[in-house]
PAPA-271023 format. One record per residue (C-alpha): residue in one letter; chain; z, y, x. Coordinates in Angstrom, 2 decimals, decimal comma, m for minus. Each point is the difference from the previous one (the first is absolute). Layout:
  residuo  cadena        w        v        u
        a       A        Z        Y        X
...
This chain:
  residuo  cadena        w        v        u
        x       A   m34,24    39,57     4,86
        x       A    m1,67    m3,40    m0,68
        x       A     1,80    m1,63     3,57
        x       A     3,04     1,54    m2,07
        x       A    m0,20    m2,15    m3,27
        x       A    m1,32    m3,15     1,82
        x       A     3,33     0,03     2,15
        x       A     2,01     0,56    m3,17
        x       A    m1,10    m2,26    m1,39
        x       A     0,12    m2,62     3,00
        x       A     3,51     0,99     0,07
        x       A     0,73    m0,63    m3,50
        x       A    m2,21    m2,96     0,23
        x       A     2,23    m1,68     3,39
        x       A     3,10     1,23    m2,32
        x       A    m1,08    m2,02    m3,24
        x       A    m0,16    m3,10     2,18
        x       A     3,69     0,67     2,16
        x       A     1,30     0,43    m3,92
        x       A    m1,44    m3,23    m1,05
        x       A     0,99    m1,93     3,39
        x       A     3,51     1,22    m0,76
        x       A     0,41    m1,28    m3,49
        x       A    m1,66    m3,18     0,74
        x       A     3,10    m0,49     2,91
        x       A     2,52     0,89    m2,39
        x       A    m1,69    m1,90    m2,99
        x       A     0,22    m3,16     3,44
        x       A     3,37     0,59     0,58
        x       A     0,99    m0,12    m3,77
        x       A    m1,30    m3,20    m0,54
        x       A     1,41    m1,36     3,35
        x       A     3,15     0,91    m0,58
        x       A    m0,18    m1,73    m3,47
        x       A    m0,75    m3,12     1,35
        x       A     2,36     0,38     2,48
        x       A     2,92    m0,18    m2,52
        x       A    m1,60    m2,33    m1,95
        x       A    m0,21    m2,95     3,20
        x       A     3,80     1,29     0,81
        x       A     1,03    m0,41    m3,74
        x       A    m1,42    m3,48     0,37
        x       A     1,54    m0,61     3,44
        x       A     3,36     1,00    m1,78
        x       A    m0,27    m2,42    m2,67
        x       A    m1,10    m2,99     2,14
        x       A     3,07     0,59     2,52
        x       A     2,56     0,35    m2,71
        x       A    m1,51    m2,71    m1,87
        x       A     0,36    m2,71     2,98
        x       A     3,49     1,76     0,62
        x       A     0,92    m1,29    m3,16
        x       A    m1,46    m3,02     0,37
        x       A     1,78    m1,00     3,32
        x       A     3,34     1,56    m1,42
        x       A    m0,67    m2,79    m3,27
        x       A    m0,30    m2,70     2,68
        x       A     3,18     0,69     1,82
        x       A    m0,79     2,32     2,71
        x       A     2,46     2,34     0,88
        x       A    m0,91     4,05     0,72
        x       A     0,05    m0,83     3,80
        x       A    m2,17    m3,11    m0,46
        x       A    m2,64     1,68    m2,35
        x       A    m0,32     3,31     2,17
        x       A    m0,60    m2,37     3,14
        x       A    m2,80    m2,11    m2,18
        x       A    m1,57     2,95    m1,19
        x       A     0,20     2,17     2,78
        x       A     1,77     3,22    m1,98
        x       A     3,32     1,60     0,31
        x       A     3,20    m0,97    m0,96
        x       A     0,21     3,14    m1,72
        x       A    m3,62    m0,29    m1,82
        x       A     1,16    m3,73    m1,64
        x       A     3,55     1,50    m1,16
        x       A    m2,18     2,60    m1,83
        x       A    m2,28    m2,71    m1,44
        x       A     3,09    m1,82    m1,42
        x       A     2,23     2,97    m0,87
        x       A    m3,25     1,64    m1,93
        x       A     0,00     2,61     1,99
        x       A    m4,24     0,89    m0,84
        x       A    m0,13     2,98     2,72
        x       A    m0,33    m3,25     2,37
């Protein structure tokens, strides 16, 4: 009977920590994926902001998405406001 209750409780004991392991992954993954958008946000802003620039100094689309190495496509949408891109 006590081998009984000492292997419960190992069992509930191993788990406790599997529970814990788990939420400290998904707790990781949160925060990753946060930061994530964040350094894309900021990757946005710094390509459309020196696709503007260029398109100030004269550049054509062709000229800018060669400088910058991005699509055609991605400098129309800068231009056009198209934010999806």
């Amino acid at each position: 009977m006590k081998n009984e209750v000492v292997q419960k409780e190992e069992y509930d004991m191993c788990k406790a920590i599997d529970m814990l392991i788990a939420e400290g992954e998904e707790r990781g993954r949160r925060v990753g994926e946060e930061q994530g958008k964040c350094i894309g946000e900021e990757q946005g802003i710094k390509i459309a902001r020196n696709i503007f620039q260029l398109y100030i100094k004269g550049y054509d689309q062709n000229e800018i998405a060669d400088e910058l190495h991005v699509t055609l496509e991605k400098v129309k949408n800068v231009l056009e406001g198209d934010a999806k891109q």
